[in-house]
C-alpha positions in Angstrom: 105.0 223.0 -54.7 107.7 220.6 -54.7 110.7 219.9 -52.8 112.9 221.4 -55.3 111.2 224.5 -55.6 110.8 224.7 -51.7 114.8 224.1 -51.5 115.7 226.8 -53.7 113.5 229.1 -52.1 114.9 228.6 -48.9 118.6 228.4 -50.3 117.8 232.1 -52.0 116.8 233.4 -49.1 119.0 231.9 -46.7 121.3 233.5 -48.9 119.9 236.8 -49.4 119.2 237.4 -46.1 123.0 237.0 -45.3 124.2 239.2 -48.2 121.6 241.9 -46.7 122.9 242.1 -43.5 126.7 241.9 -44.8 126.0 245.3 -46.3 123.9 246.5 -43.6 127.0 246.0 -41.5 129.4 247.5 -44.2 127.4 250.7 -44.5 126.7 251.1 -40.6 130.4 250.8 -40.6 131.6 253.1 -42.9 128.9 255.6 -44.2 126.3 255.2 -41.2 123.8 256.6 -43.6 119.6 255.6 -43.4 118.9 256.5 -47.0 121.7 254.1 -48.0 120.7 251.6 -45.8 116.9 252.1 -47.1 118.8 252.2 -51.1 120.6 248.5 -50.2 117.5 246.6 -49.3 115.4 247.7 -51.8 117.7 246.6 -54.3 118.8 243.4 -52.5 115.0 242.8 -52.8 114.2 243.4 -55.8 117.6 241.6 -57.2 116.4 238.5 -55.3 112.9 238.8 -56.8 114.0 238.7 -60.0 116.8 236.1 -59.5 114.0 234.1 -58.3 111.8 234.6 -61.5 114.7 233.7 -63.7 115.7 231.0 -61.8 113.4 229.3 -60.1 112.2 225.6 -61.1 109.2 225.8 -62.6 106.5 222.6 -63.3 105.4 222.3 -66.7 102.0 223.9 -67.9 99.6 221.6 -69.5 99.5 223.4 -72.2 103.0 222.9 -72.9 102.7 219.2 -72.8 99.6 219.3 -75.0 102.1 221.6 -77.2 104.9 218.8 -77.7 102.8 215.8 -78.3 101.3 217.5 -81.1 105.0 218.4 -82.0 105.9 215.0 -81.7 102.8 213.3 -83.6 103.5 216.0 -86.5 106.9 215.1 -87.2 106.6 211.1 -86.5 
């Protein structure tokens, strides 16, 4: 893993983490309800798990590089 990927893992949740307990506070607040409470970090999970799919850095697969070499001896 490289320090880019390691950064934005931490950054996301970092992040995350503080949006979670910004609307566990909001809903112990105003609604004071468990099964919403349950509701918001299941999706603040799974929104940050898929964030992080989309998003994330990636390192090429050799089979990708093998890929555009033989792109790029085809169209020399």
């Amino acid at each position: 893993m490289k320090k880019r990927q390691l950064k934005f893992i931490l950054a996301l949740t970092f992040l995350s983490v503080i949006i979670w307990i910004i609307g566990e506070f909001i809903i112990g607040e105003l609604f004071n309800s468990f099964a919403l409470s349950v509701i918001w970090a299941v999706i603040c999970l799974i929104l940050c798990c898929a964030y992080s799919l989309w998003k994330c850095p990636r390192e090429p697969d050799e089979d990708d590089d093998e890929h555009l070499k033989n792109q790029q001896k085809e169209d020399k």
